[in-house]
N, C-alpha and C positions, 0 to 999 in steps of 0.2 A: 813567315813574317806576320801573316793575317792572325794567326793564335797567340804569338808574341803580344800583340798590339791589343787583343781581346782580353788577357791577362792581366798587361799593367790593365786596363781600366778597370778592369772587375778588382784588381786587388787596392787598386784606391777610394773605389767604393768602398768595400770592406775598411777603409783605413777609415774615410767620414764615417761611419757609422761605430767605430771604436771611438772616435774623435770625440762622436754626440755624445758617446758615454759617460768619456770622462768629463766632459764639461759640463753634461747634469749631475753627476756628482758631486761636483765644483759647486755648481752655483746652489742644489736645494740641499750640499750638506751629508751628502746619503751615507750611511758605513758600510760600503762596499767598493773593491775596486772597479775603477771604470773600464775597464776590458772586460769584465763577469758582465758589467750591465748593456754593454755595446752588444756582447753575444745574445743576449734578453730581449735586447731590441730587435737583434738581424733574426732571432727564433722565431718573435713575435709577428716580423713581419713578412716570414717566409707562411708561416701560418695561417696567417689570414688571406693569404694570395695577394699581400700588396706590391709586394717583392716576388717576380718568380723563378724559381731555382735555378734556371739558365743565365740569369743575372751575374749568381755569384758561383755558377758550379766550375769552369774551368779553372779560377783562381783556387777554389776551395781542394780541387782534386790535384793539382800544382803542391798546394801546402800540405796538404798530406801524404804526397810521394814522398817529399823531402823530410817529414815532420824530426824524423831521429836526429837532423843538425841543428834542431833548436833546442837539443837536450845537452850538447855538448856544455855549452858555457855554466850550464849544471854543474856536470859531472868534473869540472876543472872546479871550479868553486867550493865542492865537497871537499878536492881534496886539500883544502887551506885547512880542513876540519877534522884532522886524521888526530890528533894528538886528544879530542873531546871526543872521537869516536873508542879510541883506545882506552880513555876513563870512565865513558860512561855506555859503553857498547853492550853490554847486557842488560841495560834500563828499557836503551831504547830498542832491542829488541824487543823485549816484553810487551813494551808499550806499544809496537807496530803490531807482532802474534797479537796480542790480545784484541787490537781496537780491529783487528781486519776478521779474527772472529767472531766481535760481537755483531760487527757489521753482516755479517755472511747469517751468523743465525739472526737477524734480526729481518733480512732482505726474506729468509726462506721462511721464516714465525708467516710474516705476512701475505707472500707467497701461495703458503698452504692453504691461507686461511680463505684468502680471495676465490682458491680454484673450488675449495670446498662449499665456497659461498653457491659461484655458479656454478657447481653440479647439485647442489641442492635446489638451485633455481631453475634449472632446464628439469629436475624430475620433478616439482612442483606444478611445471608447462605441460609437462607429459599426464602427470594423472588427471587436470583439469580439460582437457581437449577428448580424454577418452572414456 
C-alpha cells in the first residue's frame, strides 16, 4: 500500500513537471512539444541534484515495466494507414534504410573520431611525463 501511495505521488510530480512544459511553451511561444521540454526540465534538474532520483525513480521504473502498453494505441492507429502503406511501402522503406544508415554512419564518423582524439591525447600525456 505504502509503494502504491509513493507512486501516485511521484507520478504526479512527474505530471507538474510535463505541466510546466507545456505551459512554457504556451506562454514564451517555443517550437517544441511540451512533453520534449518537461523531460529537459526533469533532466536538468535531476542534473544538478535539485531533484534527487529517489524522487522520481519508483514512478520512472513503474513506467518502464509497463512502457510496451503505451505503444499499443500506436500500433492500432497504423493500422487506419494500411491502404498508404500498400502505395507507398517502398518509399518509405527507403526513406527509413536510408535515414537509419546515415544516422548509424554518422554516430560511428564521430565516434571514431573522438576515441582517436583521446588515444592521441593520453599518448601525447605519456611522452610528456617520460
Amino acid at each position: 500500500m505504502k509503494k502504491t501511495l509513493i507512486i501516485f505521488i511521484q507520478l504526479f510530480f512527474l505530471w507538474l513537471i510535463n505541466e510546466v512544459g507545456y505551459l512554457l511553451v504556451g506562454v514564451f511561444n517555443l517550437p517544441l512539444p511540451g512533453n520534449v521540454l518537461g523531460m529537459v526540465i526533469l533532466f536538468g534538474l535531476l542534473l544538478t541534484g535539485v531533484i534527487p532520483l529517489k524522487w522520481v525513480e519508483e514512478a520512472s521504473t513503474f513506467l518502464i515495466k509497463h512502457l510496451a502498453f503505451f505503444f499499443i494505441p500506436i500500433a492500432v492507429g497504423l493500422m487506419n494507414f494500411g491502404p498508404l502503406f500498400l502505395q507507398n511501402g517502398i518509399s518509405l522503406l527507403i526513406v527509413i534504410i536510408g535515414s537509419a544508415a546515415i544516422g548509424i554512419y554518422v554516430t560511428g564518423a564521430i565516434s571514431q573520431s573522438l576515441a582517436e582524439k583521446k588515444v592521441g591525447a593520453e599518448n601525447d600525456r605519456s611522452r610528456h611525463s617520460a
